[in-house]
C-alpha positions in Angstrom: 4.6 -26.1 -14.3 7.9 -26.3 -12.6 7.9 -26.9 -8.5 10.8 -26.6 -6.6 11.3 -27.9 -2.7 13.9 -26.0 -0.1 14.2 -26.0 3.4 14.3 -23.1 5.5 16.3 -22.7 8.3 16.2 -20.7 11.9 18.4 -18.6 13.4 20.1 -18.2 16.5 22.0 -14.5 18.2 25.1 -15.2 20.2 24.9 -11.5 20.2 22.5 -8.5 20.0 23.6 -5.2 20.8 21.0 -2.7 20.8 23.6 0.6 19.7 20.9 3.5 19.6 16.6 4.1 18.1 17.1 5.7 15.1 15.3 8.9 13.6 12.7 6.3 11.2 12.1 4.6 14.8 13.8 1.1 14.1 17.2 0.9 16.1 20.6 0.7 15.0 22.4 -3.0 15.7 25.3 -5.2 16.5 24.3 -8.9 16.0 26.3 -12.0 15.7 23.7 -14.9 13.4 23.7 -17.8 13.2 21.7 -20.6 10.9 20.7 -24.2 12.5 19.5 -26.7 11.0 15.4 -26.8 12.7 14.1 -26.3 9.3 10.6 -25.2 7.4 9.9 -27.4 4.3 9.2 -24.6 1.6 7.4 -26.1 -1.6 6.9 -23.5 -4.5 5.3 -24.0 -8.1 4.9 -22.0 -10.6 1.2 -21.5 -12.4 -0.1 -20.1 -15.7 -2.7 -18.1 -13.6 -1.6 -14.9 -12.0 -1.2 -14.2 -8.4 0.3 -16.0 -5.0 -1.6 -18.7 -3.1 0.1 -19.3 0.5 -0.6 -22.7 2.1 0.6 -23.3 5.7 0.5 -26.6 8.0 0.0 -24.2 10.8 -3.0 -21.9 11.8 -3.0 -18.4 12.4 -0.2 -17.9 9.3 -1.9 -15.8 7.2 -2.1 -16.7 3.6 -2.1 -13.7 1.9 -0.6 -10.4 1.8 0.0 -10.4 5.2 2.3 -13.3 5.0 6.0 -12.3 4.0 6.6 -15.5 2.0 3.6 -14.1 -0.5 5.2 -10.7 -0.6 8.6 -12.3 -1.7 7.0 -14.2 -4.2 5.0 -11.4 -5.7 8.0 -9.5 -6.0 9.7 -11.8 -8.1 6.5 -12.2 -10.1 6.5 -8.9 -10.8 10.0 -8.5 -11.7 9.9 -11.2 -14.0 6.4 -10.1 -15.6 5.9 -13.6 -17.7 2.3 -13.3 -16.8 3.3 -16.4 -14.4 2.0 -16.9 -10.6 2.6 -18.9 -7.9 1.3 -21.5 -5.0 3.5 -21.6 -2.2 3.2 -24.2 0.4 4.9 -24.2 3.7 5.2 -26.9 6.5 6.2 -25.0 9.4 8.5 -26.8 11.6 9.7 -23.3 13.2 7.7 -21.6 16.1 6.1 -18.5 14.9 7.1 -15.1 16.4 9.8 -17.0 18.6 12.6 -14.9 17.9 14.6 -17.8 15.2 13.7 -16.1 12.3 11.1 -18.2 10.7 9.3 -15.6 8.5 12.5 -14.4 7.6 14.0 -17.3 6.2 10.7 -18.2 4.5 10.7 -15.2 3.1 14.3 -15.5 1.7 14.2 -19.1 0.6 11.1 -18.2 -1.2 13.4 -15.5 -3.5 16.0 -17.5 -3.7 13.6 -20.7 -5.3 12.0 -18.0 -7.3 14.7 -16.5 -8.5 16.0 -20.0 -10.3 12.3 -21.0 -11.1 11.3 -18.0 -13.1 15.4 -17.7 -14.2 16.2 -14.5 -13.8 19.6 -14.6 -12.2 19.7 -12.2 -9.9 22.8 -11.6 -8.2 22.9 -12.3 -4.3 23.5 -8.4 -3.5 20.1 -7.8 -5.4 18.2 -10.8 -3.4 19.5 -9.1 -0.5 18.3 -5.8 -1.5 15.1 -7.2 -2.5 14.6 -8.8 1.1 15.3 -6.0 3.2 12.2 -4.2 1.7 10.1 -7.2 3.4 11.9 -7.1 7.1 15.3 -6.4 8.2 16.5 -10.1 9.0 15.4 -11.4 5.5 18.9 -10.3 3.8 21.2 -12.7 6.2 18.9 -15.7 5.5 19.4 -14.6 1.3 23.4 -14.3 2.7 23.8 -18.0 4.0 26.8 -18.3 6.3 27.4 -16.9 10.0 27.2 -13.3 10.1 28.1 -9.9 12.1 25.3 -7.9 10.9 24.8 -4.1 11.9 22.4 -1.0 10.9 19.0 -2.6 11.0 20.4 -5.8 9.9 21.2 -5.4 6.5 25.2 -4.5 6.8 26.0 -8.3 6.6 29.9 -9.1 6.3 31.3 -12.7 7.9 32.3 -14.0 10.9 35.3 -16.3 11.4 34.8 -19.9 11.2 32.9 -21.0 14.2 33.5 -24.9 14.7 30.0 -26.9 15.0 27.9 -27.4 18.0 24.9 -28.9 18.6 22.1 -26.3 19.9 19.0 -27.1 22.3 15.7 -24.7 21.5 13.3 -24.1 23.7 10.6 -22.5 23.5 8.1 -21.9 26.3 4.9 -20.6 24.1 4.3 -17.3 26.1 4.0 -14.2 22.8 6.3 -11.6 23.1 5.9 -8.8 21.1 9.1 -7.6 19.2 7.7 -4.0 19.0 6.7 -4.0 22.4 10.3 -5.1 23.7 12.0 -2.5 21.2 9.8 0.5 22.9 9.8 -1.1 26.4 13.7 -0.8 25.7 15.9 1.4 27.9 18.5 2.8 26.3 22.4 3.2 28.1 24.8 4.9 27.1 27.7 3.0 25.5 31.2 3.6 26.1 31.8 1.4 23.5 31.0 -1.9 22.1 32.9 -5.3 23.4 35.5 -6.1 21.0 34.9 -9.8 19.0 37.1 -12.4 18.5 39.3 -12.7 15.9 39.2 -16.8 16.1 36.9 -19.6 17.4 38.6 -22.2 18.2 36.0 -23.4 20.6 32.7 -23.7 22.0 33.9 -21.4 24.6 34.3 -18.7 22.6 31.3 -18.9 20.8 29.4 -18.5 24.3 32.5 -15.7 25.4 30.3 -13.3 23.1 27.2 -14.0 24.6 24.8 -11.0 25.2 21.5 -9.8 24.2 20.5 -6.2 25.4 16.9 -7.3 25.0 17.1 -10.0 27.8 16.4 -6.6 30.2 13.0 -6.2 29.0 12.0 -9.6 28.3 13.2 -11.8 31.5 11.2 -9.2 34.0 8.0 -9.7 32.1 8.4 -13.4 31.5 10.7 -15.2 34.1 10.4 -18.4 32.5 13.0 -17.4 29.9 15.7 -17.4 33.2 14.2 -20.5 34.4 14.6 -22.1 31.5 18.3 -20.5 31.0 19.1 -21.9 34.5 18.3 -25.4 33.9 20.0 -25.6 30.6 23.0 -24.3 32.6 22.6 -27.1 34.8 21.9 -29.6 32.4 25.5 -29.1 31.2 24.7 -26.2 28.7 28.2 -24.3 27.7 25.9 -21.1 27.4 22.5 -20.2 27.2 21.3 -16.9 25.8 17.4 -15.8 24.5 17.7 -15.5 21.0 16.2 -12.3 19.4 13.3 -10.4 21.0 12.5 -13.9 22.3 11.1 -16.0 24.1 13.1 -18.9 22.6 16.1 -19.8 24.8 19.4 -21.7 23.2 21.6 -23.3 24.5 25.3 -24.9 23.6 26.2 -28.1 24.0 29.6 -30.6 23.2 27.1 -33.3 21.3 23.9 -34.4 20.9 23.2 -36.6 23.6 23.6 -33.8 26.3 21.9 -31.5 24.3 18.7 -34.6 24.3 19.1 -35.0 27.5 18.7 -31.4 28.7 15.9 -31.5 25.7 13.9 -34.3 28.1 14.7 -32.5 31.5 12.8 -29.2 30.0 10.1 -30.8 28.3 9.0 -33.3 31.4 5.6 -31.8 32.1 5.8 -28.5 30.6 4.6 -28.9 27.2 7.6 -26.4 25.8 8.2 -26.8 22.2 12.2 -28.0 22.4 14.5 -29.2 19.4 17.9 -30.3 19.1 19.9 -28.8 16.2 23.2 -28.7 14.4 24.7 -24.8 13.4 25.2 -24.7 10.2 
């Protein structure tokens, strides 16, 4: 049967305002996404026997329902009803619950590669629809360029070109819980959101938008995200920002080498997962 192999990529937010909790309990947003190029392999193949078999390289992903990849999957299955199934095979290269995304973008690259294995050419807008019934950040992955995206997520419309830059992740391996933050949350009352640029001409004004209104829960509870913010500040870092609900910290940087550099200063003793990627 046909197989196809994608990659996956993370995410980073140069900006996450938290607007207001909303009557359903999620919370109304004003994001600013971005894709990099720290990537999960995704390998999918079609089968003559019904149903969805989820393999992952790492432990702890579930492998069944409870894994968003298998949900996409069976609901492209049964959309297409050709009495077809699926084995889905990931190599995880993304921390898990780290704030970049990673079950997301599975997720979305697995309903993009189903969509063109089984043929059913569905439009984008559907893909889109289709994701945001498995998690709110699943439609911008299906979407594929930078993004401001409000509501829960799923309002997606384009940002001005950013130019490239090369991004330092770090990740410390403390859990943070993204329902935990949301509720631990307190809410301000907003005179108004910060207006964004019109251009970016610079890496400058990418980090001239930084802000995540979750950093007020997370940092108290977990002071190694500011430690870690500090040092990639010092390590030459244009900006450095927690991306998400956390604890991943990014950070900016001019080219590679600085960013490998500040990538060995972090990592010297610590055992922090940290990569060095491109924005794409």
């Amino acid at each position: 049967m046909k197989s196809l192999t994608l990659q996956a990529p993370a995410k980073v937010n140069y900006r996450l305002d938290v607007i207001r909790r909303r009557p359903d309990g999620y919370h109304d947003l004003r994001m600013v996404m971005q894709r990099v190029n720290l990537c999960d392999i995704i390998t999918i193949t079609l089968t003559e026997t019904p149903g969805v078999t989820v393999t992952c390289s790492k432990n702890g992903v579930p492998d069944g329902p409870g894994n968003i990849a298998w949900k996409a999957a069976k609901a492209l299955l049964d959309l297409a009803d050709q009495g077809l199934g699926a084995v889905i095979d990931i190599a995880k290269n993304i921390p898990v619950a780290a704030g970049l995304g990673g079950g997301s973008s599975d997720a979305a690259t697995v309903l993009m590669g189903m969509n063109e294995l089984l043929a059913l050419q569905l439009p984008e807008q559907r893909l889109m629809e289709i994701g945001l019934t498995l998690g709110a950040d699943v439609p911008f992955f299906v979407f594929q360029k930078p993004a401001l995206a409000e509501g829960v997520g799923e309002q997606l419309a384009p940002m001005p070109a950013m130019p490239p830059v090369w991004v330092l992740l770090v990740n410390p391996g403390v859990h943070v819980s993204t329902a935990w933050v949301y509720r631990s949350l307190q809410l301000t009352n907003r005179d108004g959101l910060a207006k964004l640029p019109e251009l970016f001409r610079s890496i400058e004004d990418i980090c001239s938008i930084f802000s995540n209104d979750l950093e007020s829960v997370t940092i108290p509870a977990f002071p190694v995200i500011a430690e870690i913010k500090e040092i990639m500040l010092r390590e030459g870092a244009a900006g450095a920002m927690m991306s998400g609900s956390g604890p991943t910290v990014f950070g900016l940087f001019r080219d590679r080498e600085s960013a490998e550099q500040a990538r060995a200063v972090l990592t010297a003793g610590t055992g922090w997962f940290a990569a060095v990627a491109e924005t794409i």
